[in-house]
C-alpha positions in Angstrom: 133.3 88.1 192.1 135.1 90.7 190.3 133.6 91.9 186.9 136.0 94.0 185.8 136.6 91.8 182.6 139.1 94.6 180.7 141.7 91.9 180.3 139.4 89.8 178.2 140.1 91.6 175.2 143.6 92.9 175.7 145.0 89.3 174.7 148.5 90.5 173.3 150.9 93.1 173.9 154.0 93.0 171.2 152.9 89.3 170.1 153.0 88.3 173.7 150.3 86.8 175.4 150.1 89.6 178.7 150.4 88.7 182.6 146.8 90.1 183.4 144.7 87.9 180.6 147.2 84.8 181.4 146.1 84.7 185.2 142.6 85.7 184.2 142.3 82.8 181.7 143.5 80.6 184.7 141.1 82.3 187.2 138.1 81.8 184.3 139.3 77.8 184.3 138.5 77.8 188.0 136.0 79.6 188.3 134.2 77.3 185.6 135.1 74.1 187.1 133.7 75.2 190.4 129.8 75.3 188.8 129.4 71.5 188.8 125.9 72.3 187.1 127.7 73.5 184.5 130.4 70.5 183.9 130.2 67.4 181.8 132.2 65.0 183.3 135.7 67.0 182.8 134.4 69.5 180.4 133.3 72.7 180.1 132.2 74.8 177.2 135.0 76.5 174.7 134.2 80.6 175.2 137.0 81.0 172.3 137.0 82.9 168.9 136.2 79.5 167.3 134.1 77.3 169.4 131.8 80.6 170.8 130.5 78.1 174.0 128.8 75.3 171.3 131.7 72.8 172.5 132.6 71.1 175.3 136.2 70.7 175.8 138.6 69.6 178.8 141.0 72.1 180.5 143.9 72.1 178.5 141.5 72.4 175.2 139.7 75.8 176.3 143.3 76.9 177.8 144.6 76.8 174.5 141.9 77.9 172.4 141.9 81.0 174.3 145.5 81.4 174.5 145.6 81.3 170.5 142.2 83.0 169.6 140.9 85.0 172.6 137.4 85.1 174.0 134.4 85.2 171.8 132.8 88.9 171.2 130.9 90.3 174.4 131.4 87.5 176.6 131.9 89.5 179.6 129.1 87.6 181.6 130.1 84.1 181.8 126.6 82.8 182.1 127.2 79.4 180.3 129.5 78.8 183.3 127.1 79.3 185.8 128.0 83.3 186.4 124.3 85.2 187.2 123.6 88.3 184.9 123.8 91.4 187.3 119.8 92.2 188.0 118.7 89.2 185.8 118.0 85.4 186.3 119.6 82.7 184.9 116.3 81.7 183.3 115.4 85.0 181.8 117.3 84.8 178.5 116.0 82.4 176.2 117.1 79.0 175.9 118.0 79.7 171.6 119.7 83.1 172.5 122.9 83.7 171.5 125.6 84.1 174.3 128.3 85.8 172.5 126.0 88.4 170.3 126.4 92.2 171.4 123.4 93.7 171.2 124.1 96.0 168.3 126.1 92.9 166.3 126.2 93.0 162.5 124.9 90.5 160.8 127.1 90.9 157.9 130.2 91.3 160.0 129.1 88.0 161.3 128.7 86.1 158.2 131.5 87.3 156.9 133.5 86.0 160.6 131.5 82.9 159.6 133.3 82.4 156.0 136.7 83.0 158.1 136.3 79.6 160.2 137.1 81.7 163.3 141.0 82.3 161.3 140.6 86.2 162.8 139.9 87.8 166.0 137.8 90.5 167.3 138.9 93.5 169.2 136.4 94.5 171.4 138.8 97.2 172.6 139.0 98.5 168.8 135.1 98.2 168.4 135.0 96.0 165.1 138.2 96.3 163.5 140.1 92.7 162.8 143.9 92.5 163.6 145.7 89.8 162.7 149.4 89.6 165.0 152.7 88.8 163.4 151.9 88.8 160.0 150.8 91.3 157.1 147.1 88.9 155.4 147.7 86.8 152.7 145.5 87.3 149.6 142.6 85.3 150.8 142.7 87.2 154.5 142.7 90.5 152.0 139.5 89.4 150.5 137.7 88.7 154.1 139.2 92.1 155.5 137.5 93.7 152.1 134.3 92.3 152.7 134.7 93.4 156.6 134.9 96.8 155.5 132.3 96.1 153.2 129.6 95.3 156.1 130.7 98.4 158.4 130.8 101.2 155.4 127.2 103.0 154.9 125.5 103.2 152.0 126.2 106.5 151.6 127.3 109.2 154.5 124.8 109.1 157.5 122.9 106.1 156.2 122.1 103.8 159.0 119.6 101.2 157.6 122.3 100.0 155.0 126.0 99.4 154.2 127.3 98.2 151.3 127.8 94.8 151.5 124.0 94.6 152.7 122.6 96.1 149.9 124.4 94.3 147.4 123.8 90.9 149.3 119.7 92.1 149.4 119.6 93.1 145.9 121.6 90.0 144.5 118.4 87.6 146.6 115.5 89.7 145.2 117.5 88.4 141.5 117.3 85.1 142.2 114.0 84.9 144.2 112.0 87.0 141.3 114.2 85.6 138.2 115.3 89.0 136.9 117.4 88.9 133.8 120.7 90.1 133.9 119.7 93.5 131.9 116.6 93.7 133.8 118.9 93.9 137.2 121.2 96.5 135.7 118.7 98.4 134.4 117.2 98.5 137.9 120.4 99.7 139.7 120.9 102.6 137.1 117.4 103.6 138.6 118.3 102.9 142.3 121.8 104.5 141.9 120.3 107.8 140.3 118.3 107.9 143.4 120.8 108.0 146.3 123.1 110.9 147.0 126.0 111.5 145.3 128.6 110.3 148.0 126.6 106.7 147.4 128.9 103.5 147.0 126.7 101.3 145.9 128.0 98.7 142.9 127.7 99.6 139.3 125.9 96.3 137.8 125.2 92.3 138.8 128.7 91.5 137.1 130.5 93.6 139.6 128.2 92.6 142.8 128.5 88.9 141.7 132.7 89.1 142.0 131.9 90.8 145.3 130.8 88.3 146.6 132.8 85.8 145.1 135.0 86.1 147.7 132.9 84.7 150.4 134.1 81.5 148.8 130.6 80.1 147.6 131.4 79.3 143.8 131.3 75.8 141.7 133.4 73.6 140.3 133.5 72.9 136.1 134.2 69.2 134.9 134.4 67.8 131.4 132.7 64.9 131.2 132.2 61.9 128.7 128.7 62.5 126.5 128.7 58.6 127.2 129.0 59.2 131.0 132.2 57.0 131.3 134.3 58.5 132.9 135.1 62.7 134.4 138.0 64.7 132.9 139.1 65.1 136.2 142.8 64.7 138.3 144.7 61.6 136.7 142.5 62.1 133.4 142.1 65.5 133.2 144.5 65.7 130.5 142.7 63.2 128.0 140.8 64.7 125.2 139.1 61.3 124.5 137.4 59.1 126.7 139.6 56.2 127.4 136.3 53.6 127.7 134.3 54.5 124.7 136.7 56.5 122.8 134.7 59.7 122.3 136.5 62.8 122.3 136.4 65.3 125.1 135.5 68.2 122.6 133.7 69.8 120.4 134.8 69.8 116.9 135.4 73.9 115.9 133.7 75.7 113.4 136.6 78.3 112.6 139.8 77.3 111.0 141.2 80.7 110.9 141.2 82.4 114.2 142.1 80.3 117.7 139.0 80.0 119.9 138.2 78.5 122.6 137.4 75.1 122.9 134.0 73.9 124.3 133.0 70.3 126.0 130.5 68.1 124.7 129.1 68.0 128.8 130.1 69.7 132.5 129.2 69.0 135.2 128.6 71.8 138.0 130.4 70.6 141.6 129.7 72.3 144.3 132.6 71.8 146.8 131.1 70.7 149.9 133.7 70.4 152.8 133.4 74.2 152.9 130.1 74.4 153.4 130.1 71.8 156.7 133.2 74.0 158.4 131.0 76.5 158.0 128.2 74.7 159.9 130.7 74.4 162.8 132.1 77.8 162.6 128.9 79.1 162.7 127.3 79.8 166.8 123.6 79.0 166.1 124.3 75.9 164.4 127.6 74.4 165.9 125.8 73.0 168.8 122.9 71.4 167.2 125.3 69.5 165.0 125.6 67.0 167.7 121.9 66.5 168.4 121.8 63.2 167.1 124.0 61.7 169.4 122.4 62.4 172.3 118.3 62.5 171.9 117.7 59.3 170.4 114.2 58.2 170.5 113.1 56.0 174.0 110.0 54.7 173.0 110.9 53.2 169.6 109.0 56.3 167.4 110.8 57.0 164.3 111.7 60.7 164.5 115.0 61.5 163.0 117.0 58.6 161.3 118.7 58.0 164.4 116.2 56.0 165.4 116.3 53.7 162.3 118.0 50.3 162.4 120.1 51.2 159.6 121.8 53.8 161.1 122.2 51.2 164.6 124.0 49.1 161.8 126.0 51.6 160.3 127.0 52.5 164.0 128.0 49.0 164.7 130.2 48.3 161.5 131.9 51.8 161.4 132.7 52.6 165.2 135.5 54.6 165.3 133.8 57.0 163.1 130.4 56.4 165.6 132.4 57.2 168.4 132.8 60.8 167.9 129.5 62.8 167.4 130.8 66.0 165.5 131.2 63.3 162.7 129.0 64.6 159.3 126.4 62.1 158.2 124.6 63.2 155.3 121.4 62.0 153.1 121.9 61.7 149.4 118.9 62.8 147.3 118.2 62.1 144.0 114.8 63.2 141.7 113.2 59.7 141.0 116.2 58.0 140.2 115.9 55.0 137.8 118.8 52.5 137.0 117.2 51.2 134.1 118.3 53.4 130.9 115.3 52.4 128.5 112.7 53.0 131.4 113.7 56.4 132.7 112.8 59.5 131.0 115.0 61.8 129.1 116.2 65.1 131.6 117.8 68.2 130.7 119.3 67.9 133.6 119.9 66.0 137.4 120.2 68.2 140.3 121.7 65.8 143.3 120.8 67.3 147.3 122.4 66.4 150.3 121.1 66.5 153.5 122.5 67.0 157.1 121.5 64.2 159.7 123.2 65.5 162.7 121.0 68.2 162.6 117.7 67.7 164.7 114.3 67.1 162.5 113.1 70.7 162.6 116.4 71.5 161.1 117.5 68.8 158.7 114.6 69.5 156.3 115.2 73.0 156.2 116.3 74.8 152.8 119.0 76.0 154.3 120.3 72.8 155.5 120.1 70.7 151.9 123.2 71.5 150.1 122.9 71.3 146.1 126.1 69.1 145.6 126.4 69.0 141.8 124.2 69.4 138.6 124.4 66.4 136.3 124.0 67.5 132.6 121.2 65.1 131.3 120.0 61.6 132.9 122.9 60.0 134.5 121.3 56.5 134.1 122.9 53.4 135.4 126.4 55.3 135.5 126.0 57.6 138.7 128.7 56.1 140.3 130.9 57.8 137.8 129.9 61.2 138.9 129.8 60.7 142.7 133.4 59.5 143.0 136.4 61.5 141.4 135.0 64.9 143.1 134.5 64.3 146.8 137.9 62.2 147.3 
């Protein structure tokens, strides 16, 4: 079979989708469905921008995908389509290796492409350089382009072990894993700064790294809340400034008659949005595919290994079908610290974190740090009014 695969990546030409990657989209469709190994019933796995070979879809699907997006970076071997690596065997790569890294990939680039839900495409005739067609980026493209240039500018001129956005994103997780103090940080990249040559780039303090990285999209959500816990300031009552159960007002009373200052809440809660974070888990190519796991290894011999093997997720299957019927669906495990109903029994807490956790995900993943999202941060003991707190934000 011909391998010259040049057309992959030269999707467009004027906006226009060009003769040579239309017929060899059509001759990839064939070729795929002729590997009967390689099928699921009338599916075949996505090679697009967005799906990167982690989902099956039917012919019209992956004609689509690639029609809008293009082929996924590097995929000029089909071997998830049954195609043989030139001088290797289809069992020589391993069965967890990515298909669509390049073998000098960056990381960064690739979290970054992460954050973007698969909105841009790689040129692998341009190297790395993102190109979106017909349109000048919005603001929030801006901010992923930044960061893009971000991962692919050095440190400083000729370095080759870091580039910007690496060093900041290193930096930032030696802050949070050792507890530095915000003075303590700056004080240290002064130092580090007055160490590298003078053509360096690196940022000036945490305040400056932390709206860096802002832009990845990975901030929290503020909202007023009753000291009672009766109700959230939050859509049709964000406007109150007293509680309309109990009465008590939304703020504190100010100390300064003179000059206008800001007003500050009796209690917030700290919401972390969470529908982000699980497109994320599907836009990501290690992880898309094992989101699906839990449809299709349940336990044989009636061992309990993942919840899917528990009777109350057979029940929950039974009364909610339509949502059963499609794997990709997110079930998650709410997690709570020893949580007591009973106000006069529980003990008094500064605060209450609440975790979710990812059930789709197979056992060795599921309990994994980076799989338990931190959903919100309830300011004191919620008590018997929880409820309050896990409604308003996630409808």
């Amino acid at each position: 079979m011909d391998r010259d695969r040049s057309w992959m990546y030269s999707r467009l030409n004027d906006g226009f989708i060009t003769p040579n990657y239309f017929n060899g989209v059509e001759d990839f469709i064939s070729f795929a469905f002729s590997q009967h190994d390689f099928v699921r019933g009338n599916k075949i796995r996505c090679p697009c921008v967005g799906c990167q070979n982690n989902k099956w879809q039917i012919s019209d699907n992956v004609r689509k995908h690639l029609f809008l997006k293009g082929f996924c970076y590097g995929y000029t071997t089909w071997i998830s389509h049954g195609e043989q690596p030139t001088g290797e065997s289809s069992h020589s790569r391993a069965d967890n290796e990515p298909i669509c890294q390049g073998q000098n990939e960056n990381l960064y680039a690739r979290m970054v492409m992460d954050v973007a839900m698969g909105s841009f495409d790689f040129d692998a005739n341009q190297g790395k350089e993102l190109r979106v067609e017909c349109e000048s980026p919005n603001p929030s493209a801006s901010n992923f382009f930044s960061l893009l240039q971000d991962a692919d500018e050095p440190l400083w001129s000729g370095c080759v072990n870091y580039t910007k956005l690496s060093a900041v994103s290193q930096l930032l997780n030696c802050k949070a894993e050792f507890n530095m103090s915000e003075s303590c940080f700056n004080r240290l990249i002064k130092v580090v700064k007055s160490m590298l040559p003078a053509d360096e780039c690196l940022l000036e303090d945490f305040y400056k790294m932390k709206k860096r990285l802002t832009k990845l999209g990975l901030g929290y959500v503020q909202i007023h809340v009753c000291p009672k816990n009766c109700i959230l300031f939050y859509r049709e009552t964000i406007e109150l400034e007293i509680c309309s159960i109990c009465g008590h007002p939304r703020y504190k009373p100010s100390k300064s008659s003179g000059r206008r200052q800001k007003r500050i809440p009796f209690k917030i809660l700290l919401y972390f949005p969470l529908v982000p974070r699980l497109q994320r888990l599907y836009m990501s190519a290690k992880i898309a595919e094992h989101m699906t796991w839990h449809a299709y290894n349940k336990s044989n011999d009636r061992v309990l290994r993942h919840p899917v093997d528990s009777e109350a997720w057979q029940h929950f299957n039974l009364t909610h079908e339509s949502f059963a019927m499609e794997p990709q669906n997110v079930r998650l495990g709410l997690c709570a610290d020893g949580f007591n109903p009973f106000g006069p029994a529980s003990k008094p807490y500064s605060v209450w974190p609440v975790m979710l956790n990812v059930y789709n995900l197979p056992p060795w993943m599921c309990m994994k740090k980076p799989y338990i999202f931190l959903s919100m941060v309830i300011p004191g003991n919620p008590n018997q009014n929880i409820d309050v707190f896990f409604t308003a934000p996630n409808r």
